[in-house]
C-alpha positions as CSV (number, residue, x, y, z in Angstrom):
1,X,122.4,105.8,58.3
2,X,118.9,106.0,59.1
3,X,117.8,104.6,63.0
4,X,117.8,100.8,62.4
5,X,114.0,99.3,63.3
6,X,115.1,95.4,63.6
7,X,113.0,92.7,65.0
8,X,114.9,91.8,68.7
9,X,114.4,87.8,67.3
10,X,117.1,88.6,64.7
11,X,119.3,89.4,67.3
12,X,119.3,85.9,69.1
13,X,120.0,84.5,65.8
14,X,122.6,86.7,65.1
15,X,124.2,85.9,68.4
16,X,123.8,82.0,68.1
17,X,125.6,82.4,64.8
18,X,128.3,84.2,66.0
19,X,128.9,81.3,68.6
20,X,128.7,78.4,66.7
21,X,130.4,79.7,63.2
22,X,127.7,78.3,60.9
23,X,124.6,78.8,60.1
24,X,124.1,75.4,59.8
25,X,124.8,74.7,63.1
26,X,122.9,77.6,64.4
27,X,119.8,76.6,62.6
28,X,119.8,73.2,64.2
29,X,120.5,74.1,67.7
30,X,117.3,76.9,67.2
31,X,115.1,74.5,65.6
32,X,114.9,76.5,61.9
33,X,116.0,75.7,58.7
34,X,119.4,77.0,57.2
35,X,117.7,79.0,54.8
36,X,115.5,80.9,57.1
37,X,119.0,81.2,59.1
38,X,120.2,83.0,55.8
39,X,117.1,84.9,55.0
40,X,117.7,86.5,58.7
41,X,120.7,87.3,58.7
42,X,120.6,88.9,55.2
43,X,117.9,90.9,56.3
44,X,120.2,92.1,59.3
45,X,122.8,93.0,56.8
46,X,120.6,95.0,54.9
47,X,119.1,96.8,57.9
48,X,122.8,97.8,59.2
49,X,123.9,98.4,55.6
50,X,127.1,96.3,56.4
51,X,128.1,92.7,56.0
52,X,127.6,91.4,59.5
53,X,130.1,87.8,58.8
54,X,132.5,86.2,55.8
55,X,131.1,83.1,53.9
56,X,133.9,80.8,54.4
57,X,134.2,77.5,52.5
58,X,133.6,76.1,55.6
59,X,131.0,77.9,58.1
60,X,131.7,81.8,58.4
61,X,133.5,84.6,60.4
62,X,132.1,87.8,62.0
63,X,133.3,90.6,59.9
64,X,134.8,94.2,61.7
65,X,130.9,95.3,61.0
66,X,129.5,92.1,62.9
67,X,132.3,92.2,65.8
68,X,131.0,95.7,66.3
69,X,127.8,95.2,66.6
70,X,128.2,92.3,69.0
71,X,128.0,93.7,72.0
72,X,125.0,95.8,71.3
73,X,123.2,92.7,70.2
74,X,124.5,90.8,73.4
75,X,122.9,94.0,75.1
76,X,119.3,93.8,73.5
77,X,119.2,90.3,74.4
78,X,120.1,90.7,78.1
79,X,117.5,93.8,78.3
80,X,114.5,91.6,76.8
81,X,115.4,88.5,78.9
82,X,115.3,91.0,82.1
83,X,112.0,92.1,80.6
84,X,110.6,88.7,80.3
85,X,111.7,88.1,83.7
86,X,110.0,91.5,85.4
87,X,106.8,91.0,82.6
88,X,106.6,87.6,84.1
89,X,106.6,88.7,88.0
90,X,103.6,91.3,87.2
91,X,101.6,88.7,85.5
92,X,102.3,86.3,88.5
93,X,102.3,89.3,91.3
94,X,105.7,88.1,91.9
95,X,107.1,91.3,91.7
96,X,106.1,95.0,90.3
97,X,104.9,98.0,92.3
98,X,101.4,99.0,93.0
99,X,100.0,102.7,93.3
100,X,97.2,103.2,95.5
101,X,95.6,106.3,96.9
102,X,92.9,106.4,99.2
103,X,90.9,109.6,100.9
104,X,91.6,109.8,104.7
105,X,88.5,107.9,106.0
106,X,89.1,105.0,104.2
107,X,92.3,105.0,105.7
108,X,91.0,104.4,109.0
109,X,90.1,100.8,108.4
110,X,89.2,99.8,104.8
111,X,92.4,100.2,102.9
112,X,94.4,99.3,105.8
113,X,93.4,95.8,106.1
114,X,92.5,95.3,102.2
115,X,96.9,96.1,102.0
116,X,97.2,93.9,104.9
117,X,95.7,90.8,102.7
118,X,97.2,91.7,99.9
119,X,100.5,91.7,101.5
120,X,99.9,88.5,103.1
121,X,98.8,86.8,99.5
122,X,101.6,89.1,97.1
123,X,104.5,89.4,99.7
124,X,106.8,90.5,96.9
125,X,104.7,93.4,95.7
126,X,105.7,97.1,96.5
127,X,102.5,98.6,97.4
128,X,102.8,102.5,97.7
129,X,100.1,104.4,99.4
130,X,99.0,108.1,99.1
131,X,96.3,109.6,100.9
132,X,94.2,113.3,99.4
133,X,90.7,114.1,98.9
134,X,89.2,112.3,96.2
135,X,89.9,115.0,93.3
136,X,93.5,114.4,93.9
137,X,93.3,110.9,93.2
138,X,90.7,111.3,90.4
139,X,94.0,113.4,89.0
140,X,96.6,110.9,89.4
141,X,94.7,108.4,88.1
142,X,94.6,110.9,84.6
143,X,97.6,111.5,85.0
144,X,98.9,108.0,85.1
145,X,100.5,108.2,88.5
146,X,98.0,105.8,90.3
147,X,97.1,102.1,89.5
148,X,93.7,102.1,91.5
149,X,92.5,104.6,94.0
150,X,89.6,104.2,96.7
151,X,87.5,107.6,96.0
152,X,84.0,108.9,97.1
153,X,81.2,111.0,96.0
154,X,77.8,112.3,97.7
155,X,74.7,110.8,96.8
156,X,73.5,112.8,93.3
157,X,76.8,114.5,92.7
158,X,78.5,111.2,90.2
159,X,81.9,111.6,89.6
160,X,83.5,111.4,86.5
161,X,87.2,110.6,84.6
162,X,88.0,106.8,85.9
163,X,86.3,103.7,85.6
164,X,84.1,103.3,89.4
165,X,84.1,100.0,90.7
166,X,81.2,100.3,93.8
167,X,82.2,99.0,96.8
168,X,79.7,100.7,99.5
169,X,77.2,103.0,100.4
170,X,78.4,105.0,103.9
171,X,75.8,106.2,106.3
172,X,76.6,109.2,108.2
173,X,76.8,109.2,112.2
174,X,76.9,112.3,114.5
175,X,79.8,112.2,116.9
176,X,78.5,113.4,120.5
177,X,80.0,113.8,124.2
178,X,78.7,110.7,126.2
179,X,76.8,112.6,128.5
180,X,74.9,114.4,125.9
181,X,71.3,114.3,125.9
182,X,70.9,112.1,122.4
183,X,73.9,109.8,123.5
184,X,71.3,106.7,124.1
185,X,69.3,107.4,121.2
186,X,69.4,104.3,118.8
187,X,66.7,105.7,116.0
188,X,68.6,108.1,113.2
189,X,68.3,111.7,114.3
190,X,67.3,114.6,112.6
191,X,69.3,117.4,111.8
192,X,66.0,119.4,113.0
193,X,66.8,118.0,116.4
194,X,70.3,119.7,116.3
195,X,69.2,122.6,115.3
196,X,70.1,124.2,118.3
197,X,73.3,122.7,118.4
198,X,77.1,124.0,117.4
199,X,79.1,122.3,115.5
200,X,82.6,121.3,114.4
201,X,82.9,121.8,110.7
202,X,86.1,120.9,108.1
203,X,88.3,124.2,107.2
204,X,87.3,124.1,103.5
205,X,84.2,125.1,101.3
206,X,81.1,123.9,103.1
207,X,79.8,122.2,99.8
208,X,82.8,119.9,100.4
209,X,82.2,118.7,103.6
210,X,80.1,115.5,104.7
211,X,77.4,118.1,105.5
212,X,77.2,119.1,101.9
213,X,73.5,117.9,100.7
214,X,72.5,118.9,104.2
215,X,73.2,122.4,103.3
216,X,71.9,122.3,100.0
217,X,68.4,121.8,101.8
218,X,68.4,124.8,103.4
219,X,70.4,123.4,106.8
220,X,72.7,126.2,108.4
221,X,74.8,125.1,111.2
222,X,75.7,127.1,114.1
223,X,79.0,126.3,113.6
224,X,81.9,126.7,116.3
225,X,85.1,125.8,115.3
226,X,86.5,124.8,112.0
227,X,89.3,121.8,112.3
228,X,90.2,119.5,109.7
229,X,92.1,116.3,110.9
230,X,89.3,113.5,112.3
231,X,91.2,113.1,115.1
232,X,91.5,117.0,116.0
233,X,87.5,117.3,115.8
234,X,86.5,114.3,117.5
235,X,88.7,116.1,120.9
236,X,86.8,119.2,120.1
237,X,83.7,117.3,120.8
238,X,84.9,115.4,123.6
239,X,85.5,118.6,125.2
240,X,81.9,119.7,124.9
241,X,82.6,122.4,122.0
242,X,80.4,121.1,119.9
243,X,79.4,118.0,117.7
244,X,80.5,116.4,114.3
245,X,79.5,114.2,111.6
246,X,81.2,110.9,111.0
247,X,81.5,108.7,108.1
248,X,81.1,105.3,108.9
249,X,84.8,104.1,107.4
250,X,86.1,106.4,110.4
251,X,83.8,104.7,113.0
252,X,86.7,102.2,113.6
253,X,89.2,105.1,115.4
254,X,86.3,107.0,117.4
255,X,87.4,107.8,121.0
256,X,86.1,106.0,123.9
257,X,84.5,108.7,125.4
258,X,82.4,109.5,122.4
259,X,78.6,108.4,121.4
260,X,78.0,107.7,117.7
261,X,73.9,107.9,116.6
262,X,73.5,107.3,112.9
263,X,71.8,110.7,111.3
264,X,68.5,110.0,109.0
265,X,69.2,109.4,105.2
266,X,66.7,112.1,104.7
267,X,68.9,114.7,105.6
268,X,72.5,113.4,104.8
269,X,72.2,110.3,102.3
270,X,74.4,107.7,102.3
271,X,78.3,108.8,100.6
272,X,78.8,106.0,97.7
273,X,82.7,104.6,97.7
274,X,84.1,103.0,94.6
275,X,87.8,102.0,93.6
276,X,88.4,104.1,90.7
277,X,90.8,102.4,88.3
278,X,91.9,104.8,84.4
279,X,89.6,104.8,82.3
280,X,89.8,102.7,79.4
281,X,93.3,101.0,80.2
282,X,93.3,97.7,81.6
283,X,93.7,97.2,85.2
284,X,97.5,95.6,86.3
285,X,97.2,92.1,87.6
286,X,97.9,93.7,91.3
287,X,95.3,96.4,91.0
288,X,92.9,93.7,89.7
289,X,93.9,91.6,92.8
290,X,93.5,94.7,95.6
291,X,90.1,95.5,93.8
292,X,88.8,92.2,94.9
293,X,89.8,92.1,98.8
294,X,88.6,95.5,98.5
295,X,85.4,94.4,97.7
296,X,85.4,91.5,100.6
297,X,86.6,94.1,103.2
298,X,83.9,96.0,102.5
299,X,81.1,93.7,102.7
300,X,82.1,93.2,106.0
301,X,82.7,96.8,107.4
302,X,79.2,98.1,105.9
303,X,76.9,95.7,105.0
């Protein structure tokens, strides 16, 4: 017999029939009319291919075709009430799991305490957290493996797959030792005034670092060492190695004995960060919810 395609509503009456004996009785207590009862049932039969009960002079009898099929309808139901139940909790945020990636600035501060809020308003959602460079997440998102990530791209260079939702333009600092001889200054510097300088640079291609439209203009760092973790350079620097840039979103974790002097949007324009959501699916109710305390947190790191 072919796979059966039946409506899970014929179920439910199938069950209440069972129980009460009647479709009479089952008709009232679902607020129907017998004969739409009869017309569901039938078109059960005829699905299955099988009497499903006896007509009985009085009220009627599940036949070996029905008692068989009990269970599995008794199984459909319970499966769509717990699927009511959980499709109720993610409408609600009462319940469901939320994907978020993020790359590692934004992990100093902004996603932090945009989770933190949204744990405190959704206690009883599962937020998991990954942290990459932005093409991974652009990926996952494809892919279907992230609800919402928090991505970014230079000024100029637009990324594209997911939906971008702006959240804010990141000026760029340069980390230096306190006693170094631009550690007061409070106007932007000029790469030209480092020139002379050597710095600590990412261990990957130099068009992905933050110095990336820099060297595009024709900037070429005397560059030292080559470490990757923010925490890792900013001790290089401390110890008088050499000197770094810093995204603003990592300003919140510099070291105490390190000087931060914003460098001139001239020579390294502002990096633009968006939460990226797929493209052309709609947002889950907790995405939707992070997205906005997203936006608030931001406001208030980088106006």
């Amino acid at each position: 017999m072919p796979e059966a395609h039946v409506p899970h509503g014929l179920y439910e009456v199938f069950l209440r029939v069972a129980q009460v004996g009647s479709f009479t009785s089952a008709a009232q207590s679902l607020g129907y009319t017998q004969s739409a009862v009869s017309r569901q049932i039938q078109a059960l039969e005829d699905e299955w291919g099988s009497a499903l009960f006896d007509r009985l002079p009085r009220g009627v009898r599940l036949t070996a075709a029905g008692r068989a099929l009990l269970p599995h309808a008794e199984a459909v139901r319970d499966r769509m009430r717990a699927a009511r139940v959980e499709l109720d909790a993610l409408r609600s945020l009462g319940g469901g799991v939320l994907r978020v990636g993020a790359f590692a600035a934004a992990d100093v501060t902004l996603v932090p305490r945009a989770v933190a809020e949204f744990g405190e308003r959704h206690p009883d959602v599962t937020v998991e957290h990954t942290e990459g460079p932005t093409a991974r997440h652009v990926a996952l998102l494809g892919e279907g493996r992230l609800d919402l990530a928090v991505v970014s791209a230079p000024a100029g260079r637009p990324l594209s797959g997911p939906e971008l939702h702006p959240l804010l333009e990141e000026p760029m600092y340069v980390a230096l030792p306190r006693g170094h001889r631009f550690a007061g200054r409070r106007a932007p510097l000029r790469l030209a005034e480092l020139a002379d300088e050597r710095w600590i640079e990412g261990d990957v291609r130099p068009g992905q670092t933050l110095m990336a439209p820099a060297l595009a203009a024709g900037f070429r760092p005397d560059v030292a060492f080559r470490v990757n973790d923010w925490t890792a350079k900013q001790g290089f620097v401390a110890a008088g190695l050499g000197i770094t840039v810093l995204p603003a979103l990592a300003a919140g974790a510099v070291r105490p004995d390190l000087v931060l002097v914003p460098v001139s949007r001239h020579d390294l324009p502002c990096r633009r960060v968006y939460a990226a959501t797929p493209r052309g699916l709609s947002p889950a109710p907790a995405a939707q919810a992070l997205l906005g305390i997203l936006r608030r947190v931001a406001a208030a790191l980088v106006p």
